[in-house]
C-alpha positions as CSV (number, residue, x, y, z in Angstrom):
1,X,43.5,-19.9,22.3
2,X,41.6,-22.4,19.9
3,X,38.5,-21.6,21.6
4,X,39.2,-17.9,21.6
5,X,39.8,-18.1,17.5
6,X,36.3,-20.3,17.1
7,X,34.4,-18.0,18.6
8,X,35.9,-15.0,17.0
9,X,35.3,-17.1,13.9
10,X,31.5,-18.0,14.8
11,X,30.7,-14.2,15.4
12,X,31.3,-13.0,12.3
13,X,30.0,-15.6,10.5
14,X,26.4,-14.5,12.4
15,X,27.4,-10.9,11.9
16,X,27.5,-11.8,8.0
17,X,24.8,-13.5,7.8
18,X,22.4,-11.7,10.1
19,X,23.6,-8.2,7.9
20,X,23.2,-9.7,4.7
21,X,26.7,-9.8,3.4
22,X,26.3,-13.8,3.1
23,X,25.6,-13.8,-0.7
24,X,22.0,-15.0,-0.4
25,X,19.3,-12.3,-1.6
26,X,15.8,-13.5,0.4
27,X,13.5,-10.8,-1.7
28,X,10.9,-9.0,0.8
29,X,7.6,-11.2,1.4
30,X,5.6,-8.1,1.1
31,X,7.4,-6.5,-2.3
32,X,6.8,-10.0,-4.2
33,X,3.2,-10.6,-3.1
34,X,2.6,-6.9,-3.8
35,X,3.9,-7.2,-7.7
36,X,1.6,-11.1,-7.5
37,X,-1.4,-9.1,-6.4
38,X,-1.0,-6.1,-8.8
39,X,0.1,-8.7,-12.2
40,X,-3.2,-10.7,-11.3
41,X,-5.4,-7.8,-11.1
42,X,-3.9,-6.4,-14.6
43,X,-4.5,-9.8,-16.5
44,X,-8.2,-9.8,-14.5
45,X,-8.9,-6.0,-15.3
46,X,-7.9,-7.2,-19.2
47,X,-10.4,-9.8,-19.5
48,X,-13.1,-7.2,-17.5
49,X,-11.5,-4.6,-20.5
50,X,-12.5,-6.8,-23.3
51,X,-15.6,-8.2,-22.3
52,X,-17.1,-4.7,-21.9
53,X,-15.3,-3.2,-25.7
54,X,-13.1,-1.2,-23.8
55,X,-10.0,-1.8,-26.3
56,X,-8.1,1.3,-24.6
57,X,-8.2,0.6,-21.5
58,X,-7.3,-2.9,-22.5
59,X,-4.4,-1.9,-24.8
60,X,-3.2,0.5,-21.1
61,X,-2.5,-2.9,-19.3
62,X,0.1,-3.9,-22.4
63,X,3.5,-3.1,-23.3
64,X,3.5,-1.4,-27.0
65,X,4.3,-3.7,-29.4
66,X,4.2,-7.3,-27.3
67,X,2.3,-10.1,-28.3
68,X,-0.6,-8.5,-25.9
69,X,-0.6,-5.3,-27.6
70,X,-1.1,-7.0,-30.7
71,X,-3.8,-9.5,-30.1
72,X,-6.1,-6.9,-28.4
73,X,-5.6,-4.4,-31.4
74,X,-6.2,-7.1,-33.4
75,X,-9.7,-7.7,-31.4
76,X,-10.6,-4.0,-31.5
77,X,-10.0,-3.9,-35.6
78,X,-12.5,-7.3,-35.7
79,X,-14.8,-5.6,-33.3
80,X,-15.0,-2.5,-35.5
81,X,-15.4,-4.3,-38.8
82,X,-18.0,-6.9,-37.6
83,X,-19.8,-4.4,-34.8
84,X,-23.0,-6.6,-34.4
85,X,-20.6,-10.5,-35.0
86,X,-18.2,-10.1,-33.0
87,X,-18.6,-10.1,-29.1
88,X,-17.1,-12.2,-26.5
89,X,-17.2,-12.1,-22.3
90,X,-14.2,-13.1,-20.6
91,X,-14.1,-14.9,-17.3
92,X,-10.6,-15.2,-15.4
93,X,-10.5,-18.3,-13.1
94,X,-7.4,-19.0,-11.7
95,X,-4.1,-17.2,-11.7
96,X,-1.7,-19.5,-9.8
97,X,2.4,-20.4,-10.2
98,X,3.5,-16.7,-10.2
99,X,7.8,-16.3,-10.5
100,X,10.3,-13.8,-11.4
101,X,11.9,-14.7,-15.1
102,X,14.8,-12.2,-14.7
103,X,13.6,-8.7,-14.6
104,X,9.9,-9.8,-15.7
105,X,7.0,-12.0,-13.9
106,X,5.5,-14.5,-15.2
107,X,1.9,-16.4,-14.1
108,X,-0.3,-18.7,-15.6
109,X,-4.1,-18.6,-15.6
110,X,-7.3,-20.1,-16.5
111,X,-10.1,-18.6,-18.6
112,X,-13.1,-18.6,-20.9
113,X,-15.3,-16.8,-23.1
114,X,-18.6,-16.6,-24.4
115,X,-20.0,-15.7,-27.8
116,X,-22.4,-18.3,-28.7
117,X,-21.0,-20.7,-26.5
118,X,-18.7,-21.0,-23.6
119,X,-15.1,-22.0,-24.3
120,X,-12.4,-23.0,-21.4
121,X,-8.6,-22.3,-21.7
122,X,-6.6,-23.5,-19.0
123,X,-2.8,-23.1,-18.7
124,X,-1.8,-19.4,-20.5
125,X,1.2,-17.8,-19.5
126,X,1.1,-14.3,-19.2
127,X,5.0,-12.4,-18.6
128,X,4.8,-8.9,-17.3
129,X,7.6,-6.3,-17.7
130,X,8.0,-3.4,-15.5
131,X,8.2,-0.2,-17.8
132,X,9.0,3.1,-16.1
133,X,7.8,1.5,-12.5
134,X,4.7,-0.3,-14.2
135,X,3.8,-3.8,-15.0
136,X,2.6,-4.0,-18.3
137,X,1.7,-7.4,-20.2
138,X,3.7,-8.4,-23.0
């Protein structure tokens, strides 16, 4: 009868687990390498954004009112003060150590930019939000 009760016991254990019900949430491979790969062309298309003036298109990839928003209207108000001064080309290196952060995704990444001369950054942190089924930089 022990045996009878084990096995019993041992099935539904499997049936838990291979359905799901077991409490542990594995997200699909393909759904979080597909947010990675869309979040590391936004911060990429950014940088390509700026370096060619295009402050609009720039400002699309960012969440009105984040610290993104901000700094790129900040550069399109410098870039229309100083027209001939101010211009910079942006190079995106390296976007590595991608997570979820609650609702939001967050990367790092490595970059520079030229005016004069070249200047490295390495270790921003970028945090996307999703906003009405987009991720948007904030």
């Amino acid at each position: 009868m022990n045996i009878k009760k084990s096995f019993i016991t041992l099935f539904l254990i499997s049936v838990m687990l291979l359905s799901g019900c077991a409490g542990i949430v594995i997200p699909d491979a393909d759904e979080v390498g597909g947010d990675f790969y869309v979040c590391e062309n936004l911060i990429r298309g950014l940088y390509t954004a700026l370096s060619n003036q295009n402050f609009a298109l720039a400002l699309s990839y960012c969440k009105s009112g984040g610290l993104t928003f901000k700094y790129v209207n900040d550069l399109w108000g410098l870039a229309q003060e100083y027209p001939t001064v101010i211009h910079a080309t942006y190079q995106v290196y390296n976007v590595y150590d991608f997570s979820y952060l609650g609702g939001n995704l967050e990367l790092y990444y490595n970059y520079s930019w030229t005016t004069t001369t070249t200047s490295y950054l390495y270790g921003r942190r970028m945090v996307f939000e999703k906003i009405n089924g987009q991720w948007k930089m904030f």
